[in-house]
N, C-alpha and C positions, 0 to 999 in steps of 0.2 A: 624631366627627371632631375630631383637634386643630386648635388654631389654625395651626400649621406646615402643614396639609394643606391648610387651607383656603388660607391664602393663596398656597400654592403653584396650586392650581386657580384664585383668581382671578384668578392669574398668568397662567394658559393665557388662560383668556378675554378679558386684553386681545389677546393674540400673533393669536387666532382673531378674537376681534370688531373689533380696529384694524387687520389684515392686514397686519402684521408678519412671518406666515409668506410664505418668497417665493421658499424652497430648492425642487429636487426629491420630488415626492413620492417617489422612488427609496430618496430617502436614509435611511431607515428604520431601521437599525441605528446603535448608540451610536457618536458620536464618539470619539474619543482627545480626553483635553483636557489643561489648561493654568491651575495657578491661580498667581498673581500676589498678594503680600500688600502689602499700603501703599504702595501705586501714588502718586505724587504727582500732585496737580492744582494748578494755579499759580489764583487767583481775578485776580482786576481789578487788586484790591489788593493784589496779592503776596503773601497770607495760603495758605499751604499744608492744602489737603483730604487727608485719604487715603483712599484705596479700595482693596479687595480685586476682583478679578478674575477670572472663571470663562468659559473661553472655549476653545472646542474649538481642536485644535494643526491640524486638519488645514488647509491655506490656502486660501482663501475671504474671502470678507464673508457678515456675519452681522448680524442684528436686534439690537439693546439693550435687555434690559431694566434699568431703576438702579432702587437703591432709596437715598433718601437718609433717614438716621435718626439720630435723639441718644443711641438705645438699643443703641450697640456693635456696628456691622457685623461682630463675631467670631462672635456669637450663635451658636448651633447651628441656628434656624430659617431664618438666613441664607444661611450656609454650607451645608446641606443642600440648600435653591432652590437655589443654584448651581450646585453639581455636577449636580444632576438638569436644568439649562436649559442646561448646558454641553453636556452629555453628548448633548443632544436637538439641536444645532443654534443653541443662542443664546448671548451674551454676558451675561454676567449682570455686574452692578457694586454692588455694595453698599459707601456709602460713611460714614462716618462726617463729619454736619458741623459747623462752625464751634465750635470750643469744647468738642467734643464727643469724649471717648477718642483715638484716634491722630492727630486733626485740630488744627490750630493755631488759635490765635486767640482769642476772650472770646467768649463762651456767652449770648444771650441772646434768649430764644425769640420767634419769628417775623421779627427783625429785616433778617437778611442770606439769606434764602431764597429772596426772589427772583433777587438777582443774582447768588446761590453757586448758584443750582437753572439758574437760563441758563447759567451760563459753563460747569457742571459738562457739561449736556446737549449745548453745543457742543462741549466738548472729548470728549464718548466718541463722538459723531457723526467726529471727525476720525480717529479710530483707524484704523491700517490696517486691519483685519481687521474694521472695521465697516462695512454695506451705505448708512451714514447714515440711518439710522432708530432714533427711541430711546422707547420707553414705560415710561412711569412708575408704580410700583403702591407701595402700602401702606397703613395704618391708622393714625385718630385722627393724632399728628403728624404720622405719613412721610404723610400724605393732606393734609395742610398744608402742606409742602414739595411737593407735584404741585403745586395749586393754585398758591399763589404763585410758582411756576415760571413756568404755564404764562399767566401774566397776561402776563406780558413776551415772551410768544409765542416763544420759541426757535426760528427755524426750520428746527430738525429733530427738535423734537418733536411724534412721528407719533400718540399718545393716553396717556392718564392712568387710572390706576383709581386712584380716594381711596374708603378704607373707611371706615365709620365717622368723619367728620370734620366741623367746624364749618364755617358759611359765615360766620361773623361771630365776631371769636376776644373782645370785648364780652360781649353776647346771645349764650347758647349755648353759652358757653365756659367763660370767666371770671366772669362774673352770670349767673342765670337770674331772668328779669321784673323787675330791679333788686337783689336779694340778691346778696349776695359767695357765688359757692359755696366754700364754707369748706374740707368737705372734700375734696372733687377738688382745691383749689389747694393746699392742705397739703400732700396725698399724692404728689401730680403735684413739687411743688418741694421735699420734701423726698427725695425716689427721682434729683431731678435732681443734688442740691446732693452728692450722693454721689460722682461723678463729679468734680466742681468741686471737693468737698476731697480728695480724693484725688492732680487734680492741682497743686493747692497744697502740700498735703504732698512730692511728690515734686518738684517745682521749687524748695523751701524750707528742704527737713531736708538740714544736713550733722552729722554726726557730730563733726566737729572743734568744733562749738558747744559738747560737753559736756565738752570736757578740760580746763577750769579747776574743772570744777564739784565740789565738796566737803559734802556725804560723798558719796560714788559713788550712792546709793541716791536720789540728786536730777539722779543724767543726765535731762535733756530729750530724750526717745526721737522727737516729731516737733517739728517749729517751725510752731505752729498758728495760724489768720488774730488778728488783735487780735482783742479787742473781751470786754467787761463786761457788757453787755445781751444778750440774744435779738434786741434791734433790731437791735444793731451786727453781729452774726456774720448775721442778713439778709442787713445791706448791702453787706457782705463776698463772702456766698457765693452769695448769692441777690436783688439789688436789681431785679428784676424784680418780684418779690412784691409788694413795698415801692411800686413804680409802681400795678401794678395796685389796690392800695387807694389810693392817690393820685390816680386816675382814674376814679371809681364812674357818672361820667356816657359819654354816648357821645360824648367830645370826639374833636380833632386827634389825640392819640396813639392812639386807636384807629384812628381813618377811614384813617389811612397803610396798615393793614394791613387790612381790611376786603375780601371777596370781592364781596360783593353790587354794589357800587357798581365791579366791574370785570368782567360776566362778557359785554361785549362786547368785551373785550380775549381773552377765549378760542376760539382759533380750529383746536383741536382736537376729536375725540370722545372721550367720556368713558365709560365703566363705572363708576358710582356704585357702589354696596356700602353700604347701609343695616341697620339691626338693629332689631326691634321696640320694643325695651324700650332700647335703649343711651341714654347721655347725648349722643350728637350725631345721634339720630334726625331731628329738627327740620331739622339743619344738611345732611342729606345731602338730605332731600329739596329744601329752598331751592336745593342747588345744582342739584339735576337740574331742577329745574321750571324755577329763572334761566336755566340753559345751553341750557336746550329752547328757551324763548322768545325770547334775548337775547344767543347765542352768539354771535359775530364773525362770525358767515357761514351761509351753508343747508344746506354740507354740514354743521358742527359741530352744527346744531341738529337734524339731520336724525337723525344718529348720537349722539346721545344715549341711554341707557340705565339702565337703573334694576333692581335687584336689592332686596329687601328680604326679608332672613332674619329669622328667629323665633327671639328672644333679644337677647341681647346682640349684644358683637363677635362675628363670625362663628368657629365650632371654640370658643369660651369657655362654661364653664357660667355661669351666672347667679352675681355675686358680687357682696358691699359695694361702691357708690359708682357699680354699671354694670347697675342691676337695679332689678326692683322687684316685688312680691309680688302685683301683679297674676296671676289665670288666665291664661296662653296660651289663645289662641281655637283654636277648632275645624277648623283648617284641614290636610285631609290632603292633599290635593291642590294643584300649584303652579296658580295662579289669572293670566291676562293681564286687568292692569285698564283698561290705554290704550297708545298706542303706545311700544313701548320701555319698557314699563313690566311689573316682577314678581313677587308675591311670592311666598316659596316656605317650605316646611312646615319644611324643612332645615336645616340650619346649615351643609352643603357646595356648590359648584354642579357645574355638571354634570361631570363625570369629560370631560376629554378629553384625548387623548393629546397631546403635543410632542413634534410632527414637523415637516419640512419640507413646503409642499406647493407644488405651482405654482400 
């Protein structure tokens, strides 16, 4: 099972488990749809988001699902959810945010995700063609932007599925038991800073910089950030990094951003998505067990849920930096351990169709 498949199914499962579906069961047959590319969203601060948009033409209100991501809303895993959630009856939104490819602003991870993940989820709530209902899905980041969303309670966000993600971006994340993880933070910021010089490069390079230049074999082909050290092209392109080794302990600049210490401010349900072996297994479970116990209210904790696939991220083989050489246990069968609780042999969940149903 790819990962594209996978998260397309644990897409159905919020639609089916947060009842989200709310059309005729009649309506059965594919939509006509509608896609829209770099939709503008206005933040607080007048920082422009963009989104892409997948939304049946036929008129109506319809369910939301967003995904908010640093990894390119063009993606092909994106775009192919869409048309397939379109085509079924829902709004699909995949946005790219803050700093992030078609989106405005400075890039710098976990900072602005709460109040770009609220204003984002009011503002597709206000669409015409939306029922005001918006659920939130994705993995590792985009499961960090749910969360930190859904702290600030939006209210018209109806449920969240965070795959794979940290409840503490400290512990768990950025250190494991006091260690720098070295290489998830290298790997992780140098895939990001990709994005970031590229668009430095293209806000930066004019061609007219190289018409005085002599011999011709010394044109300056881009106009690249300063800097003489590895430290300074950091600070340049990546001064997050540079933070996080600045920060080795659990002070103030983590606790701003910290889940555990907010999950009575969550007053939605949840669809966790765990992985046996992944690097935020830890983290998924902290939040299903915090949210079971500690959710804003009895329904939230009540609807709480829990998935635990065998491997990594779910649809991923086992790779460097999200594995480990551990045996897989013996497990053929999907097993209930406690309420809302499941783990299953799989790496898919269950196949179910997107449709409307009453």
């Amino acid at each position: 099972m790819s990962l594209k498949r996978s998260m397309i199914t644990i897409a159905i499962c919020i639609a089916v488990n947060l009842a989200l579906i709310v059309h005729s069961a009649a309506a059965a047959e594919p939509y006509p749809i509608t896609i829209e590319h770099g939709v503008e969203v206005k933040m607080r601060d007048g920082t422009i988001l963009r989104a892409d948009i997948f939304r049946p033409s036929t008129p109506g209100k319809f369910p939301i699902i967003l995904k908010r991501t640093p990894y390119d809303k063009h993606n092909d895993d994106a775009a192919d959810f869409g048309v397939k959630g379109a085509l079924r009856g829902y709004v699909v939104i995949n946005q790219d945010v803050r700093g992030r490819y078609t989106s405005d602003g400075e890039w710098y991870p976990f900072l602005h995700e709460s109040d770009d993940g609220y204003d984002t989820v009011e503002w597709a709530a206000a669409l015409p063609y939306s029922d005001g209902r918006v659920g939130m899905y994705g993995g590792s980041y985009v499961g960090a932007t749910q969360m930190l969303a859904a702290i600030t309670h939006p209210p018209h966000l109806a449920g969240i599925c965070p795959v794979v993600t940290a409840s503490n971006y400290h512990d768990g994340w950025t250190y494991q038991g006091g260690a720098f993880e070295q290489w998830f933070n290298e790997s992780w910021t140098s895939g990001l800073a990709q994005d970031t010089l590229n668009r430095y490069v293209q806000k930066h390079t004019d061609a007219r910089n190289g018409i005085k230049t002599l011999p011709l074999s010394d044109y300056p082909l881009f106009e690249l950030p300063q800097g003489s050290s590895n430290t300074e092209r950091l600070h340049g392109l990546a001064p997050y990094f540079l933070d996080w080794l600045a920060h080795p302990d659990y002070d103030d600049y983590w606790k701003r951003w910290t889940l555990e210490d907010h999950y009575p401010d969550i007053t939605v349900p949840s669809l966790t998505v765990a992985a046996w072996y992944d690097i935020f297994q830890g983290g998924s479970l902290n939040n299903y067990v915090g949210l079971r116990q500690r959710a804003g209210n009895e329904s939230a904790r009540r609807r709480q849920r829990l998935l635990v696939t065998i491997g990594v991220m779910p649809g991923q083989p086992a790779r460097s930096g999200r594995s480990t050489s551990a045996p897989l246990p013996n497990l053929t069968k999907t097993k209930s351990l406690c309420p809302g609780m499941t783990i299953s042999s799989k790496t898919s969940l269950m196949s179910l169709p997107i449709q409307n149903r009453s």
